[in-house]
SEVEXLO-5198 format. One record per atom (N, C-alpha, C): x, z, y. Coordinates in steps of 0.05 Angstrom, whole numbers, padded with zeros to 5 digits, always signed. Layout:
! SEVEXLO-5198
XZY ...
***
This chain:
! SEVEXLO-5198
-00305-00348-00015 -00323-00329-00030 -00339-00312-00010 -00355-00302-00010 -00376-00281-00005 -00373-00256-00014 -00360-00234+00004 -00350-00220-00007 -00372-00190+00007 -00380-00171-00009 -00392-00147+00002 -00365-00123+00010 -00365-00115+00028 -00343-00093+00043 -00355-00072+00051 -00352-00050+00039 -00354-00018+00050 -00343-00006+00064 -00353+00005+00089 -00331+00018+00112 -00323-00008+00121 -00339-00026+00128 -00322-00055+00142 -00315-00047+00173 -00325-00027+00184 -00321-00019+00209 -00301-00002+00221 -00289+00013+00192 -00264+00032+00190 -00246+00029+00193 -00223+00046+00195 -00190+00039+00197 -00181+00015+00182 -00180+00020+00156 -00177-00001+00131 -00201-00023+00141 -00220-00013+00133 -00233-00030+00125 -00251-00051+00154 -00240-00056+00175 -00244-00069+00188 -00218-00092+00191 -00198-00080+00175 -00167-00096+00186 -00177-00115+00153 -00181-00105+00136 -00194-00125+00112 -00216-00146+00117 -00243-00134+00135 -00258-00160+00144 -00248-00187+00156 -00233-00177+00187 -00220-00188+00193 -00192-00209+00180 -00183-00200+00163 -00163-00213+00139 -00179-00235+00122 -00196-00226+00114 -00221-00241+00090 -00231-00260+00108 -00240-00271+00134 -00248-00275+00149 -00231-00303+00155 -00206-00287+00158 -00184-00310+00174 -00181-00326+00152 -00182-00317+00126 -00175-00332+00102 -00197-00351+00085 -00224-00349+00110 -00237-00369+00100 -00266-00358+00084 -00257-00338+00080 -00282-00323+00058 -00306-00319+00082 -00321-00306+00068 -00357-00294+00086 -00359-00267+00084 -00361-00247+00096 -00365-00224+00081 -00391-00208+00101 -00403-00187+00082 -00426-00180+00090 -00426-00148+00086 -00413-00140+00117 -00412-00115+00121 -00431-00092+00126 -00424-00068+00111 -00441-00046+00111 -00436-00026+00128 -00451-00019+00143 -00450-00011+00176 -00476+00015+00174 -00472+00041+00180 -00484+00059+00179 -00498+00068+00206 -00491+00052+00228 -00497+00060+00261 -00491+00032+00278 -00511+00036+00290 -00510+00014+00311 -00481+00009+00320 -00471+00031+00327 -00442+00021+00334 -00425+00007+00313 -00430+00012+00285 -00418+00006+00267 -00421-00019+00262 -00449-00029+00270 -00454-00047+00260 -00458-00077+00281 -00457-00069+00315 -00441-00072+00331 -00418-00092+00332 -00400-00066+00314 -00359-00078+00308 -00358-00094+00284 -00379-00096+00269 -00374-00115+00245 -00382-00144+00248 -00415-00140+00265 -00417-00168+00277 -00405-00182+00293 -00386-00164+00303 -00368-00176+00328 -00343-00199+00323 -00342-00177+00288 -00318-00189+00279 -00324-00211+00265 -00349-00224+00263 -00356-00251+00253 -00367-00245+00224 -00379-00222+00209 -00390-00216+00183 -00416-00210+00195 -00437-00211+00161 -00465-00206+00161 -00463-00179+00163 -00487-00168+00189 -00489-00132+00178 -00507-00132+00161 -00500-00118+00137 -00523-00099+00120 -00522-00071+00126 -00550-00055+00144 -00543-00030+00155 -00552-00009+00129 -00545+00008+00127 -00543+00030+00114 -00506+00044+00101 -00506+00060+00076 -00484+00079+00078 -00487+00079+00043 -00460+00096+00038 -00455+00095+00009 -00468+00110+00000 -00492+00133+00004 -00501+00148-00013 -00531+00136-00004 -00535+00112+00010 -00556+00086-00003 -00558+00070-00026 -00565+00076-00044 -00561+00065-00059 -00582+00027-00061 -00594+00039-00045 -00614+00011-00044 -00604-00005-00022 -00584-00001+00000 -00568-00019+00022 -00548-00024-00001 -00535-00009-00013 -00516-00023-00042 -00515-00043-00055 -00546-00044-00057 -00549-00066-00070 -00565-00094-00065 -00568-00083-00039 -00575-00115-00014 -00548-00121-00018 -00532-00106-00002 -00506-00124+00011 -00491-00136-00009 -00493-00132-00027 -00479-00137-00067 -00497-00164-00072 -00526-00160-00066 -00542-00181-00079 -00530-00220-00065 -00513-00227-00088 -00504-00254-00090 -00478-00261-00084 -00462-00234-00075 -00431-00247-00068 -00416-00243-00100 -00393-00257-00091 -00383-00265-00102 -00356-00234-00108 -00362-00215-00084 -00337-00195-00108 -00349-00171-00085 -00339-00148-00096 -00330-00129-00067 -00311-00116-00063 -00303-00101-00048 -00283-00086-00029 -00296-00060-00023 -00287-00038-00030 -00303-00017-00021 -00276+00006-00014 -00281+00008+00013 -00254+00020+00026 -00281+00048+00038 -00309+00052+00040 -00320+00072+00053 -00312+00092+00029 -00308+00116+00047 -00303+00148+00037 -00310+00169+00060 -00330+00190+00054 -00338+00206+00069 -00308+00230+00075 -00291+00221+00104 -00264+00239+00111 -00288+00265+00110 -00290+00284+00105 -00303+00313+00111 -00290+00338+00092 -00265+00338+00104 -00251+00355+00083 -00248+00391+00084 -00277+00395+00099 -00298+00420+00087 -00312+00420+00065 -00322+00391+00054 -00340+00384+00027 -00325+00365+00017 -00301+00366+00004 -00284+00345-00002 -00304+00341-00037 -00307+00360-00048 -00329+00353-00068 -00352+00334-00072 -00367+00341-00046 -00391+00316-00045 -00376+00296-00039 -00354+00292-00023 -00351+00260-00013 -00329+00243-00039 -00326+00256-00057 -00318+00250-00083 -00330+00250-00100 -00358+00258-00100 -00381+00248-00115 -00398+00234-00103 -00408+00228-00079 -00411+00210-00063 -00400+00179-00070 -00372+00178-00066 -00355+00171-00079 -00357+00144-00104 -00361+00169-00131 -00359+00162-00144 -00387+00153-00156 -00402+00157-00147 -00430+00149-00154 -00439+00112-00145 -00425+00107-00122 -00422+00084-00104 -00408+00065-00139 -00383+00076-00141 -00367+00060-00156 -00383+00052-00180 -00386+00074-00193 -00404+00072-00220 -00435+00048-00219 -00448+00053-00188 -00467+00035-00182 -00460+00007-00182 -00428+00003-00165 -00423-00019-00165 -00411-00034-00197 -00401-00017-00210 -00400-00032-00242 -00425-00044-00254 -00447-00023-00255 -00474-00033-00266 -00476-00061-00260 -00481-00070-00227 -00489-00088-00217 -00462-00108-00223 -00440-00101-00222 -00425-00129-00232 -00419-00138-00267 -00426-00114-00281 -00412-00112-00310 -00426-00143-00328 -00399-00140-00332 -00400-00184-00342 -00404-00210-00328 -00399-00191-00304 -00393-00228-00285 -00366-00235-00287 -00348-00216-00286 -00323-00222-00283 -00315-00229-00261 -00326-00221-00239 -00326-00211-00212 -00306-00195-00203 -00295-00198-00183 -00275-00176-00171 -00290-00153-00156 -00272-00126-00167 -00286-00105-00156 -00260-00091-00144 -00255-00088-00110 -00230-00074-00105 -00247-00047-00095 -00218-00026-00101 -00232+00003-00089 -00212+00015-00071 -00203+00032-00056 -00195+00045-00044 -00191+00070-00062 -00160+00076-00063 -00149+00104-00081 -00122+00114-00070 -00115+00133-00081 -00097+00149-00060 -00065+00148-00081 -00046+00154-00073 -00024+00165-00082 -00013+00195-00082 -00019+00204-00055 -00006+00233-00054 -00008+00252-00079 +00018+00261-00086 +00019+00279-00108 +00008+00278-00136 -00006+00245-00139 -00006+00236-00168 +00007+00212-00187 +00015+00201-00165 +00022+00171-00180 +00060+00169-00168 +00083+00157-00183 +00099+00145-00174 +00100+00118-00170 +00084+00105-00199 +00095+00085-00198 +00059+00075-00205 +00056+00043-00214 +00036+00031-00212 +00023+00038-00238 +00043+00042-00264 +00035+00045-00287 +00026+00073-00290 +00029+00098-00281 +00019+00117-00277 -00009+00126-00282 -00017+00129-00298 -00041+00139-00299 -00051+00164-00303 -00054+00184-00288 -00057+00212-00289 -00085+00229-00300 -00079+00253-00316 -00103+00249-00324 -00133+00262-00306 -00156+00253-00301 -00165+00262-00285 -00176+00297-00285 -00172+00299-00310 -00180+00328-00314 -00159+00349-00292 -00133+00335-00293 -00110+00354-00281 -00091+00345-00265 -00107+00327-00249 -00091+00313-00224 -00098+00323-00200 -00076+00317-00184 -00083+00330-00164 -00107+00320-00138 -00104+00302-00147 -00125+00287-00126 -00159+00284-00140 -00176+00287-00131 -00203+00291-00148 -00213+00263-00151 -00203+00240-00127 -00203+00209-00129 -00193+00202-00154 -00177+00213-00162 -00167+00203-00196 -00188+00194-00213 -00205+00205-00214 -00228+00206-00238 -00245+00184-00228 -00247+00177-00202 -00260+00146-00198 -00240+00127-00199 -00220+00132-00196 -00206+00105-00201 -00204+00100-00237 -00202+00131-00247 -00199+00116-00278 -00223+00105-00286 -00249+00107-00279 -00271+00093-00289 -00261+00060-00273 -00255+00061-00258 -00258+00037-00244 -00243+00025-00262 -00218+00023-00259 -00203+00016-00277 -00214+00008-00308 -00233+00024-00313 -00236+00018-00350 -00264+00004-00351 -00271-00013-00314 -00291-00032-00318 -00284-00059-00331 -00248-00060-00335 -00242-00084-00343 -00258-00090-00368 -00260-00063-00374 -00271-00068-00405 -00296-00080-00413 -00310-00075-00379 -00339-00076-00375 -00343-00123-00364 -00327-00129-00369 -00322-00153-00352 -00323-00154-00325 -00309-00138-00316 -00302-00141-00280 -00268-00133-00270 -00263-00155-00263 -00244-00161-00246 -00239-00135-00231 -00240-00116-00248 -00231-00083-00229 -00198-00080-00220 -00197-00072-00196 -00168-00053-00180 -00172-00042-00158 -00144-00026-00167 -00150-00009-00150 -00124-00008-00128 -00131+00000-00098 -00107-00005-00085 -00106+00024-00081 -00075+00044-00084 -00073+00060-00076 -00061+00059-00056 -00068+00082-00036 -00064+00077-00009 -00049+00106-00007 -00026+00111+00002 -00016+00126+00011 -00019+00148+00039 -00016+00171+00035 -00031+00193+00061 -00032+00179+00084 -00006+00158+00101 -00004+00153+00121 -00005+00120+00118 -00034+00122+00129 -00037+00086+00133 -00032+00086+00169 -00017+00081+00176 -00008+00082+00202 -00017+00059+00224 -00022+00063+00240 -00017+00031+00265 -00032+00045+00293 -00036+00017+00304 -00050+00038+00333 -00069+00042+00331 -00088+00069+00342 -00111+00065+00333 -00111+00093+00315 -00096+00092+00305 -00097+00122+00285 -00108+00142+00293 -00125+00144+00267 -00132+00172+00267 -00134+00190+00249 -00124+00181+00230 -00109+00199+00208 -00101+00222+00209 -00078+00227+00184 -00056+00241+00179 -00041+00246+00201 -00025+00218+00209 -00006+00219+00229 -00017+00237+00257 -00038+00225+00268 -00049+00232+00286 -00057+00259+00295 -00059+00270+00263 -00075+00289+00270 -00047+00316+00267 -00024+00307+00254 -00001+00324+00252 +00011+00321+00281 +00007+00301+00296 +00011+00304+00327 +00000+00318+00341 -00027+00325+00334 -00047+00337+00357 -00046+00365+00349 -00032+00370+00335 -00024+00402+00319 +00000+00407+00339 +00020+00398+00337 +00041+00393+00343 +00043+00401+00370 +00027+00381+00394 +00017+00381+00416 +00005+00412+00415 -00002+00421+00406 -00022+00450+00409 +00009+00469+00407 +00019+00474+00384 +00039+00494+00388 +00059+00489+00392 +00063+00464+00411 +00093+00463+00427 +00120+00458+00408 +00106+00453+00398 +00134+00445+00369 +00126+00425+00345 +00145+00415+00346 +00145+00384+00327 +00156+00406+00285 +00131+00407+00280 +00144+00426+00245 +00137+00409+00231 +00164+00424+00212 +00157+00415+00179 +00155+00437+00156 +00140+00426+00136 +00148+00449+00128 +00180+00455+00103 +00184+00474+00101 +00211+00482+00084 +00232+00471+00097 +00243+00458+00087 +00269+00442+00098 +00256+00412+00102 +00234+00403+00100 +00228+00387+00108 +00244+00353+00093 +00249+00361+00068 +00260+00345+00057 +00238+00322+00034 +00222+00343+00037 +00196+00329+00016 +00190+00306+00029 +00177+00279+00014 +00172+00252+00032 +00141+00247+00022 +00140+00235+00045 +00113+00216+00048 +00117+00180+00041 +00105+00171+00032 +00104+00142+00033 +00087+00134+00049 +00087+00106+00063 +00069+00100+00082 +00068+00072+00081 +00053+00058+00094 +00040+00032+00101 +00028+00018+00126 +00034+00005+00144 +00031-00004+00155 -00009-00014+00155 -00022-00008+00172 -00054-00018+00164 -00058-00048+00159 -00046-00056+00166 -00055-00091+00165 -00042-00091+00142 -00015-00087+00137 +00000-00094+00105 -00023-00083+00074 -00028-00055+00088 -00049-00048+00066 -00070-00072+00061 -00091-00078+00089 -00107-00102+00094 -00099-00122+00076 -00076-00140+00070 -00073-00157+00068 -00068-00151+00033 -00059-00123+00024 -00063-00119-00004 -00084-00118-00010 -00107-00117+00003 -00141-00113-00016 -00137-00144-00023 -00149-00156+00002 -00150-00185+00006 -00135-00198-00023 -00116-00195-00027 -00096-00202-00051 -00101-00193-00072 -00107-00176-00073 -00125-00160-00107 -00145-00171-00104 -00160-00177-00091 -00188-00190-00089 -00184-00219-00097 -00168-00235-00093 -00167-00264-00096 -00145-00270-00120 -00128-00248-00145 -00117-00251-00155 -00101-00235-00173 -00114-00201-00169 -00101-00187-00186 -00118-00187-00217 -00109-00173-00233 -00118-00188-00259 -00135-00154-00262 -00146-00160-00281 -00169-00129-00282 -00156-00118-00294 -00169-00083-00290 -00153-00066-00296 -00128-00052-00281 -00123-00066-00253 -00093-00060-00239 -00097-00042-00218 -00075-00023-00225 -00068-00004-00201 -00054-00017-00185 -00056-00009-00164 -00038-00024-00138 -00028-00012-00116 +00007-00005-00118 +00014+00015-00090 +00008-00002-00063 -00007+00006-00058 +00002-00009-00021 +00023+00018-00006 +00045+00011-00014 +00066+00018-00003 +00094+00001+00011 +00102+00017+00035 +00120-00003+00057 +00149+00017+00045 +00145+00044+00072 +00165+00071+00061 +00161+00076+00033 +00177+00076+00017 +00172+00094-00004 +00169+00120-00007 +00184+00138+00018 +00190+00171+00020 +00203+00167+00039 +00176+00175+00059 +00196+00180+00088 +00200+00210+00102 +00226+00221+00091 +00225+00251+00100 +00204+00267+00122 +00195+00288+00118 +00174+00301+00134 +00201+00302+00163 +00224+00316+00154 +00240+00328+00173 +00250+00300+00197 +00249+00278+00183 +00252+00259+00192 +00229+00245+00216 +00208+00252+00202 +00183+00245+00215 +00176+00265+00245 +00183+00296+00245 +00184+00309+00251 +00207+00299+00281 +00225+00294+00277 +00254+00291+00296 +00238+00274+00316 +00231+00255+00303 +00212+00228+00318 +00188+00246+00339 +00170+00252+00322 +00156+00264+00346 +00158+00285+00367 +00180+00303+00354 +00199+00322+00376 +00210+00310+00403 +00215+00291+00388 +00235+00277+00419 +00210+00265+00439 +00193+00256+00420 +00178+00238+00442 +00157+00256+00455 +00157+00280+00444 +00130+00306+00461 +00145+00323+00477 +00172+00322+00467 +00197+00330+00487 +00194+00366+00476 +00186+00369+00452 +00181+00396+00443 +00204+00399+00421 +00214+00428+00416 +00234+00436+00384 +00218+00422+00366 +00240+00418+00340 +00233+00416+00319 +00240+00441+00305 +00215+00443+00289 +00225+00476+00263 +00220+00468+00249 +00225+00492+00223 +00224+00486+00193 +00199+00516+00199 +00182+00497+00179 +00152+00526+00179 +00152+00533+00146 +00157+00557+00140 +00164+00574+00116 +00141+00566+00102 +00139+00563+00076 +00117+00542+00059 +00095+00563+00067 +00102+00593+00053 +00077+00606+00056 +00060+00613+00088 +00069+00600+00107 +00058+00594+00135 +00053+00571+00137 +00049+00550+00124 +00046+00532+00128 +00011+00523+00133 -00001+00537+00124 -00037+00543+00119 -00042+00549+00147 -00040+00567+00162 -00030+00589+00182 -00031+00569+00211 -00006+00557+00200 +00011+00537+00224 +00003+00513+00229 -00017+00493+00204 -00022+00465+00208 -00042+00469+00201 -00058+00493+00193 -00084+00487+00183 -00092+00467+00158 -00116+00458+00155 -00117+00445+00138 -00106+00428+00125 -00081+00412+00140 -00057+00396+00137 -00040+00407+00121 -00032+00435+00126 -00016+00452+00108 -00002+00441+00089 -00022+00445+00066 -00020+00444+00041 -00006+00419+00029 -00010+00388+00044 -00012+00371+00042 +00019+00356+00050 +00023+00373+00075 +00052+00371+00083 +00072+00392+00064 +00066+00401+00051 +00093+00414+00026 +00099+00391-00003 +00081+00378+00001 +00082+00358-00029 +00102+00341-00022 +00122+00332-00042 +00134+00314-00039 +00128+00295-00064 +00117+00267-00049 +00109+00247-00070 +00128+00216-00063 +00142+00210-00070 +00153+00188-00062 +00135+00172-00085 +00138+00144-00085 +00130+00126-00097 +00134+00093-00087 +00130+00077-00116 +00142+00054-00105 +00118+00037-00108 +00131+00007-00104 +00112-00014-00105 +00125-00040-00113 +00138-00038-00126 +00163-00058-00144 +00139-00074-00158 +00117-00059-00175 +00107-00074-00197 +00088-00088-00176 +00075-00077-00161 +00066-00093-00136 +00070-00119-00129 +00092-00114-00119 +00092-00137-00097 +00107-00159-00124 +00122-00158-00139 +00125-00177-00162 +00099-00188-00174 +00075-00176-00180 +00055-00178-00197 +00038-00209-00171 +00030-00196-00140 +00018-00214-00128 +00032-00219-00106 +00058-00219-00101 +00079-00224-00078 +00070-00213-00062 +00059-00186-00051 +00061-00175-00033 +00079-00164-00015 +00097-00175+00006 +00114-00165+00033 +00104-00151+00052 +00105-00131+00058 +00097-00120+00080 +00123-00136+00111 +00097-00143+00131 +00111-00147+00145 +00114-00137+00177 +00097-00107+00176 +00090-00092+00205 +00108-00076+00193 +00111-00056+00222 +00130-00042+00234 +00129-00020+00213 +00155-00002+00205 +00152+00021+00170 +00141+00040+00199 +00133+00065+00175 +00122+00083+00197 +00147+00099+00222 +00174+00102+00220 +00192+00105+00242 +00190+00083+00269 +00189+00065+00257 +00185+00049+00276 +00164+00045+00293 +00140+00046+00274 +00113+00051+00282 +00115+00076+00312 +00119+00099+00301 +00118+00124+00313 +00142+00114+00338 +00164+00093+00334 +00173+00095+00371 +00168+00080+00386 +00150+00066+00371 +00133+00037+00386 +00115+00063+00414 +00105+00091+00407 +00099+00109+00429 +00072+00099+00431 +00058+00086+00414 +00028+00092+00422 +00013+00112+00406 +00027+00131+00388 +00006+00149+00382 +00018+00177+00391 +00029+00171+00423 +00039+00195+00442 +00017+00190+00467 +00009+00172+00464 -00013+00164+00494 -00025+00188+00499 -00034+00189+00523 -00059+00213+00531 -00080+00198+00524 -00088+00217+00507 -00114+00221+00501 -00149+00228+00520 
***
């Protein structure tokens, strides 16, 4: 197939070109900068240059394949508003242009603090994530004839290379000499391995049925305090417990994000399209010691 990919140059969404690629498909990546566009041709895809709030590069790189993948999201979490209308404007564009082919449309969606399980559907008026409200349209393109899902991706998509969550709760860490959590540090994160995620688009794309949410989850709930121990030892700094209402204070924008405790599974997952994760869970990840490198 001929597949169009958003963010094909990104964390995710370069480990998906590359996947789609090895498996035989064509895909025709959207690249916002020479450099971007650079790492996509490198990786053996068409560049189509422009960005998601193009709406006319949208619809070059769309014009004749056969599904898409849209993993681009503006990270700018000073205007977390625009890049969730941004966002969701992309999605809504991409229904128009597929509605009644019966085409696959994958999206990129989150878990933290809304979803446990796959059947979960939260409502977008009062979820906590503002992504909710594009995934429920996406989702109710089945209705529209498209092969719609959605992969939720949990806070910590991990591997080398990061620059995430993980990464960036290190480089905090690194600053005030101490490996924290917050409260007792009992609240969990779920996580995923990047290529395992990779290999869940790829798989919703060639077989999930429309309409499906999808955990890409490895950990189901991997304690903060836990996560915490790990990087203590390896920065050779204490570990503390940071009192919730310091938590803003102490991690900054991370804060907030580190008090939620969301576990969640992926049972209906990996039964529905056999998905195994088979890279390192994020403990392991973290003593593999490459996201302790000097920078």
């Amino acid at each position: 197939m001929r597949i169009f990919v958003t963010g094909a140059s990104g964390w995710i969404g370069s480990a998906v070109t590359a996947e789609l690629i090895a498996r035989g498909h064509e895909v025709v990546g959207l690249a916002r900068s020479d450099a971007s566009a650079d790492k996509v041709a490198a990786a053996g895809a068409t560049v189509q240059r422009g960005d998601i709030t193009d709406l006319d590069s949208l619809r070059a790189g769309a014009d004749g394949v056969d599904g898409i993948i849209h993993t681009a999201f503006i990270h700018d979490f000073t205007a977390m508003a625009n890049s969730v209308a941004v966002d969701y404007a992309a999605v809504e564009f991409f229904g128009d242009l597929l509605a009644g082919s019966g085409r696959p449309l994958v999206i990129a969606s989150g878990i933290l603090g809304a979803v446990s399980v796959e059947t979960d559907r939260p409502d977008p008026a009062t979820a906590p994530s503002p992504r909710i409200r594009t995934e429920h349209t996406l989702l109710g393109f089945a209705d529209r004839g498209i092969r719609s899902s959605a992969v939720r991706l949990p806070p910590t998509v991990h591997g080398d290379g990061d620059h995430g969550f993980m990464a960036a709760l290190i480089g905090i860490d690194r600053q005030k000499r101490s490996s924290g959590y917050v409260g007792d540090g009992t609240n969990r994160w779920p996580a995923v391995h990047r290529l395992d995620a990779a290999h869940l688009f790829c798989l919703a794309l060639e077989n999930a049925p429309a309409g499906s949410a999808l955990h890409a989850v490895d950990d189901e709930g991997v304690p903060l305090r836990e996560i915490a121990a790990v990087i203590g030892r390896h920065l050779d700094v204490p570990v503390v417990g940071v009192p919730a209402d310091e938590a803003a204070e102490h991690f900054g924008w991370l804060g907030p994000l580190l008090a939620i405790d969301s576990p969640a599974s992926s049972a209906i997952t990996r039964e529905l399209l056999g998905w195994e994760p088979t890279h390192p869970n994020l403990i392991d990840d973290l003593e593999e010691g490459h996201y302790f490198r000097a920078k």
